[in-house]
C-alpha positions in Angstrom: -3.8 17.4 -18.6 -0.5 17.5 -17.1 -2.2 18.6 -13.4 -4.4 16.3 -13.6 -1.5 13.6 -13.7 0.4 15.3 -11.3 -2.9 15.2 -8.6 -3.4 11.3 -9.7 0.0 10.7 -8.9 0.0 12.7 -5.7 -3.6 11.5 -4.5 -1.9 7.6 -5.0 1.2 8.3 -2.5 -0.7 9.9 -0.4 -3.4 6.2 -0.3 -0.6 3.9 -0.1 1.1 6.0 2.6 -2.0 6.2 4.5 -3.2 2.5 4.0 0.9 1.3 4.9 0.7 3.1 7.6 -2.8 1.8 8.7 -1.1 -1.5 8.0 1.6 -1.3 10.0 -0.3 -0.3 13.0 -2.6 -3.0 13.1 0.3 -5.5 12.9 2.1 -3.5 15.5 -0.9 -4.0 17.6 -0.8 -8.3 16.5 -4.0 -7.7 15.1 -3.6 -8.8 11.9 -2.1 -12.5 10.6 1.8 -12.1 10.2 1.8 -9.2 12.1 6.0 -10.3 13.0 6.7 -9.8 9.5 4.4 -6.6 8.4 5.5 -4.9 11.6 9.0 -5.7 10.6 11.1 -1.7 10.5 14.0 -1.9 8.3 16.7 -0.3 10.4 19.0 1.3 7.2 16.0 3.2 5.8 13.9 3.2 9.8 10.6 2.2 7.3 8.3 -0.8 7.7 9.4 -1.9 4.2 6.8 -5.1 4.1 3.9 -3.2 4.8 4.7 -0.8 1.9 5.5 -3.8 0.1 2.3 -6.0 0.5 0.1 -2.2 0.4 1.5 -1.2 -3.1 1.2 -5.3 -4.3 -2.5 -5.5 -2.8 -3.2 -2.1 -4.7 -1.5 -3.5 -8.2 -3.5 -6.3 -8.2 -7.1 -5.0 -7.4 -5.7 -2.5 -10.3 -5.4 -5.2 -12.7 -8.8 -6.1 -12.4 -10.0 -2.9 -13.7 -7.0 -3.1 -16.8 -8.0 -6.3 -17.2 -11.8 -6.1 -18.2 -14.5 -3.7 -17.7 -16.9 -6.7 -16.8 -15.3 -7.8 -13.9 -15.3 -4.8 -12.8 
């Protein structure tokens, strides 16, 4: 059981990496709305922060749908 955690926790870094990323290149590019702000590097940690940010929030809430009730889903 404990592997199987351990790839489920893996296997979600490695989507929100790849969908931030995604994120911030489309913004970088001004092809998205509020591209300013999602293309926005945060020069301490030299990391685009918001699109991490709005990634992990637009994952936690299409999670919740699921946690909240199997009929919506």
């Amino acid at each position: 059981v404990a592997y199987i955690i351990f790839a489920l926790i893996f296997c979600a870094t490695n989507m929100v990496t790849t969908s931030s990323r995604q994120l911030f290149s489309f913004a970088r590019d001004n092809g998205l709305p509020y591209s300013a702000w999602l293309a926005k590097v945060s020069p301490e940690r030299r990391i685009p922060t918001n699109a991490i940010i709005c990634t992990a929030c637009f994952t936690l809430i299409l999670s919740a749908i699921l946690a909240g009730s199997p009929l919506a889903f």
